[in-house]
N, C-alpha and C positions, 0 to 999 in steps of 0.2 A: 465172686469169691469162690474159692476150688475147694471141696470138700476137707481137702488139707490144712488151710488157712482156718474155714469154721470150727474142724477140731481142734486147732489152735486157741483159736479166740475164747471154744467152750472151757478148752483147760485154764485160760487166765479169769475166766469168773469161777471159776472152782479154785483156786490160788491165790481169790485175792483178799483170803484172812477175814473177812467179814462174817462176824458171827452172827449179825443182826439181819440179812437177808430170809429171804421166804425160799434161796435156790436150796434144788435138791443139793448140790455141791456141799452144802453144810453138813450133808452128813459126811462126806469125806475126811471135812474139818474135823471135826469131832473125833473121825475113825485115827485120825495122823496125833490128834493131841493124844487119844488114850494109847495110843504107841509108845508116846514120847513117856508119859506116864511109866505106863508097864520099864519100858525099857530101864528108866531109873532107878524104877524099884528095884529089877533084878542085879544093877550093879549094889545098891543099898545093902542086897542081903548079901553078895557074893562076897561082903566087909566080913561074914560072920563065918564060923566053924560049922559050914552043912556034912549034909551025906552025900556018896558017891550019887547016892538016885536023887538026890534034889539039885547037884552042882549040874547033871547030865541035864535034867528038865533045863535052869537057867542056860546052860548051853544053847540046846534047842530055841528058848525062845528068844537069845540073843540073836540067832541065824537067823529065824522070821524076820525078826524085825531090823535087821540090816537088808533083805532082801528086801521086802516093803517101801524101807525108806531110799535102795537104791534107785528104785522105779519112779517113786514118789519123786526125787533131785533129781535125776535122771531127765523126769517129761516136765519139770519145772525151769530145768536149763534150756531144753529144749522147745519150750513155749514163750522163750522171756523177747522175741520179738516181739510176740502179741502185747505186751506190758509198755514197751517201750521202743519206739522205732531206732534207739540207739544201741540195742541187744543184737542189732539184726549182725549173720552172720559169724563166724566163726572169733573175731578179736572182740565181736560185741555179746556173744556170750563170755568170754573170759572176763570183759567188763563188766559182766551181771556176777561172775563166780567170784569179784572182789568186793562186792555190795556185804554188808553189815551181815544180810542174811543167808547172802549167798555162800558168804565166806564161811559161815557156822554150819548151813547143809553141807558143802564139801567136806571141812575137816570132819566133822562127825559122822560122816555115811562111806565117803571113800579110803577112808585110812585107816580100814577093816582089809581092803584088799591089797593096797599098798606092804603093809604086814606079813603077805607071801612070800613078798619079793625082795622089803628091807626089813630086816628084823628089829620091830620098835618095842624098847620095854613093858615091861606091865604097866605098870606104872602111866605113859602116855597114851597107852590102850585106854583104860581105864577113865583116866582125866578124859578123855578126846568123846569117853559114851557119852558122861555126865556132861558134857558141853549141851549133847542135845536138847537140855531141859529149857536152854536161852530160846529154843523155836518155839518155844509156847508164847513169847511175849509175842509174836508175831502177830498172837488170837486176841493178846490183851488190850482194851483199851487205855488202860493207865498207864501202858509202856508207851503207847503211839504218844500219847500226849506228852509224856516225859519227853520224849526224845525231840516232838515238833519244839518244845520247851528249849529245850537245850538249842536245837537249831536257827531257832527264832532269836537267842541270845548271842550266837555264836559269837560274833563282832564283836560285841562287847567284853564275853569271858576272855577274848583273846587279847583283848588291848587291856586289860583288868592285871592277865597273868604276864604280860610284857612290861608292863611298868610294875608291878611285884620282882620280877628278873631284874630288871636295868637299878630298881633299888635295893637288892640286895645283893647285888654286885658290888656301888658303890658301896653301903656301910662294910661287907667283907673286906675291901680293900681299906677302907679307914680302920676297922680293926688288925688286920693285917701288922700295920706301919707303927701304931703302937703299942701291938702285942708282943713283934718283934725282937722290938729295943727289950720290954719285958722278960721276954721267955723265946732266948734267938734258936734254943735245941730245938722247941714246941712247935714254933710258928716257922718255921725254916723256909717256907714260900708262901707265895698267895693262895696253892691248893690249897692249905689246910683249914686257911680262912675262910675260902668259900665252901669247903665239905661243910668245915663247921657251921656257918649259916642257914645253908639249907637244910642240915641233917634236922634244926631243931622244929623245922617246918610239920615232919615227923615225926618227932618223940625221940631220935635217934634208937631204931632198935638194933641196928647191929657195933654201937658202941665207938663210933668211928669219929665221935667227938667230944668225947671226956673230961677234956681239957679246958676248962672253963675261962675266960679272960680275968687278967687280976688287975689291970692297969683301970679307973677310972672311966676315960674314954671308952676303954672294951666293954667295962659294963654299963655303961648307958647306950652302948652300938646294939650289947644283948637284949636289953628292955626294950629297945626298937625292933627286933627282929621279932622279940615275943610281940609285939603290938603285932606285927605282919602277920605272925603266924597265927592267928585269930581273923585278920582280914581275908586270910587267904583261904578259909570256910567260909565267914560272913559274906563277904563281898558275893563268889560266885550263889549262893545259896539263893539270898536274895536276888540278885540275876534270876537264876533260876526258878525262885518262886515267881517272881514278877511275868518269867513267858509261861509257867503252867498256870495261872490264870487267865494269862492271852488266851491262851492253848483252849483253855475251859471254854472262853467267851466263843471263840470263831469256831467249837465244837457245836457249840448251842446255837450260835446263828445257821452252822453247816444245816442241823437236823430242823431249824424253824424254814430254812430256802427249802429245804426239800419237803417238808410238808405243806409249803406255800405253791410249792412246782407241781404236786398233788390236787390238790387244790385250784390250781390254774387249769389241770389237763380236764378237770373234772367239770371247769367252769364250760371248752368247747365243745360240749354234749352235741353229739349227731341230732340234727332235726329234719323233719321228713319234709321234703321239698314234691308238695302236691301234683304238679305236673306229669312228675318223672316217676314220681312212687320212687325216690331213693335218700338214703338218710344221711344228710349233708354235713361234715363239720364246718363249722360258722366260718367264714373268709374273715372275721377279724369280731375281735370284742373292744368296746372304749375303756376306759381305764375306768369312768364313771360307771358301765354296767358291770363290770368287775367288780366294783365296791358297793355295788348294789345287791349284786348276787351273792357275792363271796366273801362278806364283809371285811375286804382287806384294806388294808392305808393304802393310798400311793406309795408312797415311798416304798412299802414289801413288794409290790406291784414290781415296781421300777428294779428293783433289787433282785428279786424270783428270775426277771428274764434276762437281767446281766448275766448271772449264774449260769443260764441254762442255754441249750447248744439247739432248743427245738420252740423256740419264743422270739419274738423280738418287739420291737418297739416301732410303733411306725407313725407317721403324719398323712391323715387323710386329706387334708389339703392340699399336697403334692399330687393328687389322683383329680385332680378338677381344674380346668382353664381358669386362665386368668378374669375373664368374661365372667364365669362364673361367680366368682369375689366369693374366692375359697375361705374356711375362716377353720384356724387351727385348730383338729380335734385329735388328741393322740389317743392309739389303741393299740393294742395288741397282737401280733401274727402269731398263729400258729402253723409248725411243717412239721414235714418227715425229715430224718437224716439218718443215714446209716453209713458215710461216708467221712472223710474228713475234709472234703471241700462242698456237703453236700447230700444228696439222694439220687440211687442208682436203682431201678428195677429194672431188671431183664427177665422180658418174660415171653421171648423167642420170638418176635416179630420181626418184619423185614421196617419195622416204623419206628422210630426213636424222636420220642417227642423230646425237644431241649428244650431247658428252659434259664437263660443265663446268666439274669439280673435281678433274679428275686432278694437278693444279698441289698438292694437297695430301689427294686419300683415293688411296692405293694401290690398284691393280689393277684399277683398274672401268673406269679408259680402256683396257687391255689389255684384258679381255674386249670394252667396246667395240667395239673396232677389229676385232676377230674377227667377232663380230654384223653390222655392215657389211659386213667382207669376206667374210663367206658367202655372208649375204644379196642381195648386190652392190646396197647402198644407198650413199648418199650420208654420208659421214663429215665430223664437226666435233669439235675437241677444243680446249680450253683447258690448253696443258701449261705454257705458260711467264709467267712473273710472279711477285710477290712473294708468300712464302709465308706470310709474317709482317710486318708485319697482314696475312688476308688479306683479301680484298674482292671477293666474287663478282659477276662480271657481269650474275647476277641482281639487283644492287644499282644497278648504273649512274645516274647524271643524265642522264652526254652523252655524246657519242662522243670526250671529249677527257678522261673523267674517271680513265681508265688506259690503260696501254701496251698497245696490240695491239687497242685493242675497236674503231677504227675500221675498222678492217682485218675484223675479225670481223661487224660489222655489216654491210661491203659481203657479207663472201662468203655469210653468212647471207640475206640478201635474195636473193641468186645462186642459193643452194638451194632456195630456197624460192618462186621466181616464176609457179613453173608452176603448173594449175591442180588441185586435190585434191590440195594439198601435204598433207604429215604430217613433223612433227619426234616425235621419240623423245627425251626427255631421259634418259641413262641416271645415276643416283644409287647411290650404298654405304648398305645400313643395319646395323643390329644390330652396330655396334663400337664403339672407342673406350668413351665414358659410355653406350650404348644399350644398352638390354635386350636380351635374345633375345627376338626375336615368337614367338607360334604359325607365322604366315605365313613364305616365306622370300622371294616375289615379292611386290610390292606396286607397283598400278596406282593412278597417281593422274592425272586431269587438271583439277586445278584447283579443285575441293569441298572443303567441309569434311572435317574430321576426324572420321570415321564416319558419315557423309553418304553409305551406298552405293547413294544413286539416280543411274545411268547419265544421264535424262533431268532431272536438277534443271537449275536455272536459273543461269547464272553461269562456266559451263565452257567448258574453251577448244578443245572439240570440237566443230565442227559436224553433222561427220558420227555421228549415235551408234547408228545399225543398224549402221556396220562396228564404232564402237569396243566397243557389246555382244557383236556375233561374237568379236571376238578376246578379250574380260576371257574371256566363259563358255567357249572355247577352251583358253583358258591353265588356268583352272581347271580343267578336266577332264584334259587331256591330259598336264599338268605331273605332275599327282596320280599315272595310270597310268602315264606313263612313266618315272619321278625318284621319286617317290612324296615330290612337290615341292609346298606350298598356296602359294593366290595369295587373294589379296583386291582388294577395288577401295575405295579411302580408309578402309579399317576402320581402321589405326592408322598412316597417312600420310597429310596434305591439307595446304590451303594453299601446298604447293610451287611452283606456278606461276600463281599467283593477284594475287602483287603487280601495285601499277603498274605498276613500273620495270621487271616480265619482259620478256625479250627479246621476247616473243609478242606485247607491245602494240607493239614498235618496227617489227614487220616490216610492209613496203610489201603484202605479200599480207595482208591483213586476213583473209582465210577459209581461211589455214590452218590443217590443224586440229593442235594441239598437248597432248600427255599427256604424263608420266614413268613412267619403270620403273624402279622401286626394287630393288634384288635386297642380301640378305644379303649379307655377307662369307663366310660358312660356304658357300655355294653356287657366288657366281663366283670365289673364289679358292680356299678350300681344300678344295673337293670335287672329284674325279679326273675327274668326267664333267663340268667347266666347259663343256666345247668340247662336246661333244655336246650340253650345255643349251643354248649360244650358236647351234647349229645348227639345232635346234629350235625355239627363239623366230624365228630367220631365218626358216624353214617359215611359222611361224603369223602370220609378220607382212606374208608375202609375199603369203600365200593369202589371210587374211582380210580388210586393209587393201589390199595394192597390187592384190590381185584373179589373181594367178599361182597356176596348182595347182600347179606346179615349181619351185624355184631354180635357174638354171644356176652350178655351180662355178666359179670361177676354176681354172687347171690352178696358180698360183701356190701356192695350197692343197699342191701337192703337190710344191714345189719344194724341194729344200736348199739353205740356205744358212747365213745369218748375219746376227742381227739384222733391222733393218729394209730393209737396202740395198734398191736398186729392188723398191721393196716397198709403195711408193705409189701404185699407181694402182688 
């Protein structure tokens, strides 16, 4: 992300009317409502007979506070991609400048200056200040909910006021046909009968139907119309009341998911993993220790991480062979994301560990992300998307054929631009339908299935003196220190062989690109994960990036919870 984008991103949480944050940006709020304040006031008094020195002061501070607020609309138009990816560009900002609020910043801030060029009454000067006072609802919460109210009904006000029309059309015209014969000077067309009906919708205040019906018929068509004109407040009102209670409800479950989402991040507390000396977030919680710890139902449980973009739901019975006689336990995953297909950290390595199915195999983006963060490599992950069907990005046609991959394709080329790049794809085997291997690592980059010559033809490694160093590496050292077997494509290949691999799409042509397969039984349910994950960091640093050392992040040894500032 370009320093550009982040001031971007900073000005849409400073913009985004929330008065109930902890951001500094609230004082800005505050600073823009006592504007809008000030400013009305000043039109309020400019109603009264002042003096030359107090009209000159309101002057002046009319001019502050158009220049303020032109600054203020000005970087508001110009951040409303950050708001919404349909703002982007120059037709998607004019589609932001016709938004409810958008359209009340322009006419109030810029038809100050317009006023140089086309000479607008006083009078529309004036009206155009006092409009500003509608931008304080923006801060309101009882406006939000009126309005989610009203839109939450919309359908129905509309089909409410459509048959309201189409009936008072036809009694108009029944009125019409025997008012006529009555009073043919009066009624001389069907206008007059339909002004008349709806004027009385109104009260008729500009007199435009006076004429009352005298035949019979006309006045039992007028006791219907007065019946309507009663429905046609009742009706929408109640509508109306009926979504501002919605509105009430799904505010109050909004603020219960988010202090349940609190409450959740709080529940995966970093714990020290004694080996390493480094302070772990837990690779998953069960729904049952959740309710243990955190007193919640399931059902909030279940509900908290629909909600939320950094939870999910997961089956550890999918993580164990069949052999095993897996037996369903659901729990909870927690990640990073700062992406919208995902998590990107760059943090200048020639090593970019992927990781591209954590959206549906448990815990190998969590070990992931550890491997990175030891190693202090470049991190990519695939967390969000649909789980079902899924459709791995190893699949792609274009950068338009799922949510998030264009996104992932620029950051992918970002990582990868420099020269003797190396991507890691990190893979889950031996669960779910898989067998248990002999192996429990499995190196593949790109060869057939049993195919373990290093130097065959067709591989998406250039460099193969480092990727020999590091397979015979792993193998030996895995072995004595884990008493852990690795292979190179014995019973994993084709993984990253297709067309459509990302490896063909990338702008650096001679990066070199392999997978590491690892068991279930290894990076999740074996006790030394993290010291395995620490180790592969060692041997990938030494042997590929060419370092005899790793330097640690001191975050390694930080407490906290979850992933908070835990990104970089």
């Amino acid at each position: 992300m370009t320093k550009r984008e982040e001031f971007k991103q900073k000005l849409a949480r400073i913009f985004d009317g929330d008065l109930s944050t902890t951001q500094w940006g609230n004082i800005f709020d505050y600073i823009i409502i006592g504007l809008i304040i000030i400013s009305t006031i000043t039109v309020f008094i400019s109603t009264f007979d002042v003096s030359p020195q107090c009209e000159q002061i309101l002057r002046i501070i009319d001019i502050v506070t158009v220049i303020a607020f032109t600054i203020e609309v000005s970087l508001r138009i110009w951040s409303a991609d950050a708001i919404s990816e349909e703002y982007k560009g120059f037709w998607g900002r004019v589609k932001y400048c016709f938004t409810f609020y958008g359209m009340i910043d322009f006419l109030s801030t810029y038809t100050f200056y317009i006023a140089f060029f086309i000479p607008l009454p006083y009078a529309v000067l004036k009206s155009l200040r006092v409009v500003r006072l509608i931008r304080v609802f923006r801060y309101m919460r009882s406006f939000r909910l009126l309005q989610q109210a009203i839109m939450s009904k919309s359908k129905e006000l509309l089909i409410s006021m459509q048959f309201l029309v189409v009936v008072t059309l036809m009694l108009s015209f029944v009125l019409f046909f025997y008012e006529h014969a009555a009073q043919p000077d009066i009624y001389n067309n069907g206008i007059k009968s339909v002004v008349w009906s709806f004027a009385q919708y109104i009260g008729d205040p500009g007199q435009v139907a006076d004429n009352p019906p005298i035949t019979i018929v006309g006045r039992v068509v007028a006791c219907i119309i007065g019946l309507l004109g009663i429905a046609i407040f009742a009706v929408p009102a109640g509508l109306i009341g009926a979504g501002f209670s919605e509105a009430m409800e799904e505010e109050l479950k909004k603020e219960e998911l988010e202090e349940n989402h609190r409450r959740l991040c709080q529940a995966f507390e970093r714990k020290l993993h004694r080996p390493t000396g480094f302070q772990i977030v837990p690779p998953y919680l069960s729904v049952t220790e959740i309710q243990a710890r955190m007193s919640l139902k399931a059902d909030e449980i279940i509900d908290t991480v629909e909600s939320s973009e950094n939870f999910r739901l997961i089956n550890l019975a999918s993580t164990q062979t069949i052999d095993e006689h897996p037996q369903d336990i659901l729990a909870v995953e927690h990640f990073a994301t700062n992406r919208p297909y995902g998590c990107m950290i760059d943090r200048g390595s020639k090593i970019t560990i992927f990781s591209p199915s954590n959206i549906v195999d448990p815990a190998i983006g969590w070990f992931s992300y550890y491997l990175a963060k030891i190693g202090d490599f470049n991190y990519i992950a695939r967390e969000l998307g649909e789980k079902r069907p899924y459709k791995s990005f190893y699949k792609f046609e274009n950068a338009d054929s799922a949510p998030g991959l264009a996104e992932f394709l620029e950051d992918m080329n970002t990582l990868t631009k420099a020269d003797d790049a190396w991507v890691i794809t990190m893979l889950p085997a031996s669960g779910a339908n898989e067998p248990a291997f002999p192996t429990q690592v499995h190196i593949n980059a790109g060869g057939e299935k049993g195919n373990e010559d290093i130097y065959a033809e067709g591989l998406t490694v250039l460099d193969r003196e480092r990727l020999k160093e590091f397979v015979e590496s792993c193998i030996a050292s895995l072995k004595s220190e884990f008493d852990v077997d690795t292979d190179f494509q014995r019973y994993h290949g084709m993984g990253i062989n297709g067309k459509n691999h990302f490896s063909r799409k990338l702008d650096n042509t001679k990066a070199n690109c392999f997978s590491l397969v690892l068991a279930w039984s290894l990076c999740l349910w074996d006790s030394r994960h993290i010291s395995v994950a620490k180790h592969l960091a060692e041997l990938i640093a030494k042997h590929i990036e060419g370092k005899s050392e790793i330097e640690l992040s001191s975050d390694l040894k930080r407490k906290g919870t979850g992933f908070n500032d835990y990104t970089e």
